[in-house]
N, C-alpha and C positions, 0 to 999 in steps of 0.2 A: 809182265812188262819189264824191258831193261831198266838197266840203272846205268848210265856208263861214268867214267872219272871225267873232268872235265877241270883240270887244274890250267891257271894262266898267272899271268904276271898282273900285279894289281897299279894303279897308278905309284906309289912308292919303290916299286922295282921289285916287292915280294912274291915269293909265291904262294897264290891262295887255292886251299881247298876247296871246287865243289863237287857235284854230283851232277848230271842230266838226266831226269826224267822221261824215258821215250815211249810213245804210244805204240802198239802195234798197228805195222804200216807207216803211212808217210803224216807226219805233223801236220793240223788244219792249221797253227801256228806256232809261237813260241812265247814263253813267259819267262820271266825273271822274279825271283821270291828273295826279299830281303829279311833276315832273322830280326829278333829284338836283343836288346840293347843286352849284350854278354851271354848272349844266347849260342847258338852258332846254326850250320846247317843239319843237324843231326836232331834238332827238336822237335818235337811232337807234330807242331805247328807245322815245324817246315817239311817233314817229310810225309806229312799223312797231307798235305795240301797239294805239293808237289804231284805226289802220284794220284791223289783223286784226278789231279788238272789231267797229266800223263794219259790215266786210265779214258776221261773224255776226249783225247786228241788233241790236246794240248802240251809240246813240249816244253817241261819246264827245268832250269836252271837254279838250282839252292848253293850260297856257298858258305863260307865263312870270310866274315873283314878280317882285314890286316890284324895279327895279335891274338885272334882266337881261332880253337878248336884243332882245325891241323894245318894252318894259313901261319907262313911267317911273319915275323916281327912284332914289336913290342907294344901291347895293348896301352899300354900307360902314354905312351906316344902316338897315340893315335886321336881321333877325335868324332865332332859329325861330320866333317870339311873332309875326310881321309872317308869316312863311312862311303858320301856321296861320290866319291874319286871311286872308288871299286868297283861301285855300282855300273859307273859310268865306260870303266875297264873292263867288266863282266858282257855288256850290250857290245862294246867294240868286237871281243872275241867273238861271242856269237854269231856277230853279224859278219864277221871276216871269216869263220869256219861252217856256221850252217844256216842260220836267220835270224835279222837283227829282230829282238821280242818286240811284240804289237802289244802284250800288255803285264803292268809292272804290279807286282803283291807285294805288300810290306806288312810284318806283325809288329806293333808298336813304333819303340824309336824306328825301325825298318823302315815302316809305313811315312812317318816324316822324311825319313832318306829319298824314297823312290819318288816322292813329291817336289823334293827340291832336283832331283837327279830326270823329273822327265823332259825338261825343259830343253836339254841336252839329248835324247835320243828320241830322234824326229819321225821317226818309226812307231812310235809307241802313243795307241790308239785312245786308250785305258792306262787309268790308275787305280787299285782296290787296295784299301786300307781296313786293318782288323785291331783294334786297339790301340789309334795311334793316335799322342797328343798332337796339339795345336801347333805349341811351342817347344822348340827343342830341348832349351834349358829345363823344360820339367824335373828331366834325368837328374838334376844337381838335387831337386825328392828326395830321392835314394842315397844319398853320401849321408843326409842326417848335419848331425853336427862338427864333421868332418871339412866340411867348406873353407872356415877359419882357418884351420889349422893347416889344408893344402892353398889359400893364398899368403900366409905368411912363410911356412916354410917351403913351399915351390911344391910340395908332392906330399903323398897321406896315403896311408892302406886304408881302404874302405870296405867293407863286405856286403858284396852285393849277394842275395839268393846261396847263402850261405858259404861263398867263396871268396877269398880275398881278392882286392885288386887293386895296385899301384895305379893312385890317379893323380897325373901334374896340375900345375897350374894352367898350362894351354888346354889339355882336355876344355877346363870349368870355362876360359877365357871365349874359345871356340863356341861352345854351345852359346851364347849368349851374343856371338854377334848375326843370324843369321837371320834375315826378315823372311819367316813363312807367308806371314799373310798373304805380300806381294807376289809370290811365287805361286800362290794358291789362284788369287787371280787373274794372273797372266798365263792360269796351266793351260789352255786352249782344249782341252782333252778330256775324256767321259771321265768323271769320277764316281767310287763307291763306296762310299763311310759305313764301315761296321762296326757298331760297337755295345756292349754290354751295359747295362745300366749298375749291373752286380762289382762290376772293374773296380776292386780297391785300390789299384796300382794307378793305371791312368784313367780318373776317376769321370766321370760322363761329361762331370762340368768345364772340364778342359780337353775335350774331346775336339775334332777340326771343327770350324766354325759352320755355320750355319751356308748353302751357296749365295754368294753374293747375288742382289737383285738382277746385275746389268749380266747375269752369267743366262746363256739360250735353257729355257726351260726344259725347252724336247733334250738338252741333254742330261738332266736332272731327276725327271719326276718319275722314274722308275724304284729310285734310291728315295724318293722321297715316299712315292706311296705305297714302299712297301716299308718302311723304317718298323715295324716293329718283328718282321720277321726277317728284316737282317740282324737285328739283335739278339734274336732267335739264333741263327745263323754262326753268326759271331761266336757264340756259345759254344756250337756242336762244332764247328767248323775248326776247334781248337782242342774239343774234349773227347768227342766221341771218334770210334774206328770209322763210322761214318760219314764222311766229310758232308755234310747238305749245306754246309755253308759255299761249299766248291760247287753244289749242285745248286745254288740260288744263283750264286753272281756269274756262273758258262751262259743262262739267256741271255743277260743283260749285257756281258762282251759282245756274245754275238751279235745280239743289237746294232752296238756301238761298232763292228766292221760290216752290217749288212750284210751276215752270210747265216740268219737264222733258218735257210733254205726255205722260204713260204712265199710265195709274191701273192699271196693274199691277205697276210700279216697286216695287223695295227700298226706293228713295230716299223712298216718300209716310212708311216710320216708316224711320228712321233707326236703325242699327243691328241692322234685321228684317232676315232675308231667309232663302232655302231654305236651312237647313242651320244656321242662325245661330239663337242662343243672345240673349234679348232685349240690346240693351247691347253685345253682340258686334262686334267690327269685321269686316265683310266679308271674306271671303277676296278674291272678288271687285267691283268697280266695278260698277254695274249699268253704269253709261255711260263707256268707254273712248276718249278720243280716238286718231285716225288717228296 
């Protein structure tokens, strides 16, 4: 499968690093994959996700934010408000050179990026999240006891994953003003919470919340009755050469654009199926990956 370069201009006026993912033949559609927090598009995550997606017919999009990897300008000056702007720079490009993406991956901080960022690309069907906290501010976790010392004197080297990193004061300021919650429930859009229960990092209990009640169940209960083998999922989908985390959540998109090609699917009314109770969650998956 190709790889091709796919560099644009980011909302800052930089230019950032990515990649495109392209299937053999014509794309069923396009994705956008957000790294984790000082990660970039060259991680594990993002490139074995990327091309699992690629390899099913999905073209995806991996890059790097402002500041890192081979994307200009200065990490320390950047933030999640600048994350969100790339993202949002990334879906413009796309959509202005090949198709704006129908659905958005995020790993970790990534995954809160593309949650606050779908609200804004109205194309985007789906949201799948693989390790991603709640709350933005989590991230300030990671500085330790570093925080003090960059709000009084404006900036700190903090080592993240064994690398240094110039963090300001607006960084810390920025994370801490952004209402996820709100955002989560005005997302209008399928979502897909992956997560590990093993995650030392961003730990279960601050994982995204639970779906709010008034939120339509048929869009939900797929992620819900399968939560233990997105967990599963979550797992391989990060670790293994073989992505089955990418082979769990392609039915569940497809679902969510009605192009599972079956018109005899469970999936065309959500929550129907033999034996099912309208509203009922599935005993079983109509579409079970390998």
């Amino acid at each position: 499968m190709p790889t091709e370069r796919f560099d644009f201009q980011g909302a800052n006026g930089h230019a950032l690093s990515g990649r495109l993912e392209l299937p053999e033949g014509t794309p069923a559609a396009y994705a956008l994959f957000a790294h984790c927090f000082t990660c970039g598009k060259d991680a594990l995550a993002a490139t074995r996700i990327a091309r699992h997606l690629a390899a099913l017919g999905i073209a995806t999009l991996r890059f790097d934010f402002t500041g890192l990897g081979g994307s200009e300008g200065e990490f320390g000056n950047t933030g999640f408000t600048s994350n969100i702007e790339d993202i949002v720079a990334a879906a413009d490009q796309l959509r202005r050179t090949r198709m704006a993406p129908a659905l958005l991956v995020g790993h970790s901080l990534g995954g809160a990026a593309v949650l606050a960022a779908a609200g804004r690309i109205p194309e985007a069907k789906a949201v799948a999240t693989i390790g991603a906290p709640f709350d933005a501010a989590h991230v300030l976790n990671l500085f330790g006891d570093r925080v003090p010392a960059i709000a009084d004197t404006g900036a700190a080297k903090v080592e993240i994953g064994g690398r240094p990193f110039q963090i300001g004061r607006s960084f810390v300021e920025d994370l801490t003003r952004h209402d996820q919650g709100s955002r989560i429930g005005e997302l209008r859009r399928s979502l897909l919470v992956m997560h590990a229960p093993g995650d030392t990092t961003v730990g279960i209990d601050i994982r995204l919340p639970d779906i709010p009640e008034s939120a339509p169940s048929e869009e939900f209960h797929f992620a819900r009755r399968r939560r233990s083998l997105a967990v599963q999922a979550a797992r391989r989908g990060i670790r293994r050469k073989r992505d089955r985390g990418v082979g769990f959540a392609l039915p569940w998109h497809r679902r969510r654009r009605g192009q599972c090609g079956r018109t005899d699917c469970a999936c065309r009314v959500p929550g129907r199926g033999p034996g099912n109770r309208p509203g009922k969650i599935p005993k079983r998956s109509p579409h079970r990956s390998a």
